[in-house]
C-alpha positions, 0 to 999 in steps of 0.5 A, spaced: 477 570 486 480 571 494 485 565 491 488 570 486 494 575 487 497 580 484 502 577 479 500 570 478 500 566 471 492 563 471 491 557 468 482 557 466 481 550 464 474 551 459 469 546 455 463 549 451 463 555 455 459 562 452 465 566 450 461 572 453 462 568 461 470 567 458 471 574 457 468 576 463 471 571 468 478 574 465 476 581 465 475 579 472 482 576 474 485 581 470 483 586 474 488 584 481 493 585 475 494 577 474 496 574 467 490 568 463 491 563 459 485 559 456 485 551 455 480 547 452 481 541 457 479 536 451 485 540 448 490 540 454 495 534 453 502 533 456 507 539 453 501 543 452 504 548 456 511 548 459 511 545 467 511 548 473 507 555 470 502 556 473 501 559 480 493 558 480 488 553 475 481 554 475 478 548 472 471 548 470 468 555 473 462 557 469 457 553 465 456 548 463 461 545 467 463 539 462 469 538 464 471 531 467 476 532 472 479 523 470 486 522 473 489 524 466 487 530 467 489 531 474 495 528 474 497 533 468 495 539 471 499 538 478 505 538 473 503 545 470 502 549 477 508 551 480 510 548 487 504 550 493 501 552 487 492 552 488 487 549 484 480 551 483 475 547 481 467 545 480 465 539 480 457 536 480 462 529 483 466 528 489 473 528 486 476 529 494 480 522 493 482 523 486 485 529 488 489 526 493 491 520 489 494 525 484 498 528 489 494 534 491 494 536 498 489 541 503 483 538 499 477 542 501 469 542 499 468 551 499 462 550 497 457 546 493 461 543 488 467 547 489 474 544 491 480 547 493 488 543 493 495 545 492 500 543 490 507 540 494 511 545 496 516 540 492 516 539 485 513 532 482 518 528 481 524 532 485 529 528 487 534 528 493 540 525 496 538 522 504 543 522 509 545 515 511 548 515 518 551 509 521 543 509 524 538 508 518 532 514 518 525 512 521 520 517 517 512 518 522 506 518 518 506 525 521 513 527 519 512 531 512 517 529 507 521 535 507 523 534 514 524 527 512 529 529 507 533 534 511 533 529 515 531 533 521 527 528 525 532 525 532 527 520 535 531 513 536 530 507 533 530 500 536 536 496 534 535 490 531 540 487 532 537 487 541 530 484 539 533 476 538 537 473 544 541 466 544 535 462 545 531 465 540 537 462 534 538 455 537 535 450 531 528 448 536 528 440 538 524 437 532 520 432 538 518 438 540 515 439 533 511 433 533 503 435 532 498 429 531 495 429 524 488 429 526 488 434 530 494 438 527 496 440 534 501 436 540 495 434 543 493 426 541 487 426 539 481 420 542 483 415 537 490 417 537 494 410 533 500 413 532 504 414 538 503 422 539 499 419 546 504 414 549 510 419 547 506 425 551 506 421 556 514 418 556 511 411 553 513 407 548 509 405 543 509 397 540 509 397 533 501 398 530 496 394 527 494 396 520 487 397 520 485 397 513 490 391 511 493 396 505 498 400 509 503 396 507 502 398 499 505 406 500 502 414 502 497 413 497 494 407 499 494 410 507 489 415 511 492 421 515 492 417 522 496 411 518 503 410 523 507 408 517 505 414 513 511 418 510 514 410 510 516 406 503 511 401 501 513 394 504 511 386 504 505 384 507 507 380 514 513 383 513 515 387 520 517 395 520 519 398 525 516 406 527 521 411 529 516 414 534 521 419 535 522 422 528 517 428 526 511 425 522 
């Protein structure tokens, strides 16, 4: 128990231990002069014990290690350690990522089925006021969080207001945004029949042919290259003029 020193509060999560191995590992903690509490981990519950009280909690140590490290469980006992307060456990299961999940940090793998985490050095839940300058804070994935906080970190940011120029604003030509219907680009495609082709090349194009005698009827009735398509329905024989150079 190289973790323990002298003066720690020691939180021991048990299940179905032999009572004989319990004393002996308290004795064994008690010995650096350090203060036991025993926990049944089925019995443990949120106000079981006061939060932040333990400077060390040792979590399924002896046989039959039964205890179920869940993400209940985890999260209840990173409340009762003290900030950068540790914690020790076995486990037949690799329980790295739940520890991070729960706001552990420095998870390691000692040994066999042995992990250590700590605790923040914040508190779970603490709450600070940032510092807003004219300039919005920028945090790196490196940054820690009380560097952050203290609003430590210089770097420059970009200004946002730099990255569109006067180009970028005006409202874009809607003949330029014209695409064929087939292809969905502007490019005509081989059979092109709804003036795409003629218009890219600086052509007009005389009023098409139906070639399926039912355009006149409305959208439903029309296939994807129809040149009347977004048109209202019209008489049969009737002339329709296309504006080539609306966006279609």
């Amino acid at each position: 128990m190289n973790y323990i020193k002298n003066g720690d509060n020691v939180l021991i999560l048990w299940n179905n231990n032999d009572p004989n191995d319990l004393s002996n590992l308290v004795s064994e903690i008690q010995s650096v002069k350090a203060s036991v509490v025993l926990e049944n981990s089925s019995m443990i519950a949120e106000g079981s014990r006061p939060s932040s009280s333990f400077d060390m909690i040792i979590s399924n140590w002896l046989p039959p290690y039964t205890v179920q490290h869940s993400d209940s469980l985890l999260a209840l006992l990173i409340k009762l350690l003290k900030p950068s307060g540790k914690i020790i456990l076995k486990d037949i299961l690799d329980v790295s990522s739940v520890l991070k999940l729960n706001g552990f940090l420095n998870v390691t793998k000692t040994a066999e089925n042995e992990y250590s985490a700590e605790k923040p050095k914040f508190e779970v839940g603490a709450k600070v006021f940032l510092k807003l300058n004219s300039k919005p804070a920028v945090w790196k994935l490196e940054d820690t969080v009380e560097e952050a906080w203290a609003g430590t970190n210089d770097d420059e940011i970009i200004d946002t207001d730099v990255l569109l120029d006067e180009d970028d604003l005006k409202k874009p030509d809607q003949q330029s945004l014209r695409v064929c219907a087939t292809t969905g680009k502007r490019k005509a495609c081989a059979d092109c029949s709804c003036g795409l082709a003629e218009e890219l090349r600086g052509e007009t194009k005389d009023t098409p042919k139906s070639s399926c005698g039912s355009c006149y009827l409305g959208d439903a009735f029309r296939c994807a290259t129809c040149p009347y398509l977004g048109m209202p329905a019209f008489k049969p024989g009737e002339k329709v003029m296309l504006d080539l150079k609306s966006d279609i």
